[in-house]
C-alpha positions as CSV (number, residue, x, y, z in Angstrom):
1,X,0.0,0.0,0.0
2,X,1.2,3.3,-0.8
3,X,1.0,6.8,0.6
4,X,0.7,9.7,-1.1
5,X,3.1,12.0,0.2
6,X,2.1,15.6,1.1
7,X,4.5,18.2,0.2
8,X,4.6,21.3,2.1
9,X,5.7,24.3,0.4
10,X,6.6,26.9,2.7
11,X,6.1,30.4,1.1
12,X,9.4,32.0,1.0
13,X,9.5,35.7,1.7
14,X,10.8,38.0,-1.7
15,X,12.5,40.9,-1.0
16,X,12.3,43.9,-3.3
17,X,15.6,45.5,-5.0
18,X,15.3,48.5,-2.9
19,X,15.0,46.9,0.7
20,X,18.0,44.8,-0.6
21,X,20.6,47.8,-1.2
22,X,19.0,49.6,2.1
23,X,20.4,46.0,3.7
24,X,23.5,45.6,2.0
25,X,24.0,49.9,2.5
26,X,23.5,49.3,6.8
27,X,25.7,45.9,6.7
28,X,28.2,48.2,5.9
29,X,27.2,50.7,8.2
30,X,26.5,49.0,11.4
31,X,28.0,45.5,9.9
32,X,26.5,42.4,9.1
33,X,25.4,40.2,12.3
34,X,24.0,43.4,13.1
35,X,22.4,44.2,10.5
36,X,21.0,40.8,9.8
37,X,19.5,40.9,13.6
38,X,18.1,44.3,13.3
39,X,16.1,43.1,10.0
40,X,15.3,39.4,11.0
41,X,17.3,37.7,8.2
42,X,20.4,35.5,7.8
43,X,23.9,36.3,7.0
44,X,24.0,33.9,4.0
45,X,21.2,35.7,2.5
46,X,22.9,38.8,2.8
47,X,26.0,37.6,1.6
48,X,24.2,36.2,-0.9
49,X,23.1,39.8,-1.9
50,X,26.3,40.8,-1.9
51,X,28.1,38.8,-3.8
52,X,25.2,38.8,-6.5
53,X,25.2,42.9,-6.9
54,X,29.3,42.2,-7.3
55,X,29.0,40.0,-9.9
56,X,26.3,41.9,-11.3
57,X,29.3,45.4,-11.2
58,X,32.0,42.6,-12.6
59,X,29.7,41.5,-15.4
60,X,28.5,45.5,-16.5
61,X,32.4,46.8,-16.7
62,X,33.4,43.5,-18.6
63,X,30.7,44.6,-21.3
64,X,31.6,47.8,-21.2
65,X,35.7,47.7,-21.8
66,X,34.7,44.9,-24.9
67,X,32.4,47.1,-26.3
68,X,33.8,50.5,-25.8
């Protein structure tokens, strides 16, 4: 006899662009453990943040020197 499995999906919170940088912008203020208790979320994420808004800078001026 089988089950049928019940998946729970838990709803994940999004984040706009905006509260992002205001995140990133006190990390760097106040610095991240801090910043990531004052706003309820987890240093990974924030890293996470980071590191994608770096790449994001890398990838723009790479573009930019091989075009111009």
């Amino acid at each position: 006899m089988t089950k049928s499995a019940t998946v729970s999906k838990k709803s994940r919170k999004q984040h706009s662009p905006e509260f992002r940088s205001e995140a990133l912008k006190l990390a760097e203020r106040i610095g991240v453990a801090a910043a990531v208790r004052e706003l309820g979320l987890y240093e990974s994420q924030l890293y996470a943040w980071r590191s994608k808004i770096q790449q994001q800078k890398s990838d723009y001026l790479k573009n930019k020197l091989n075009v111009g």
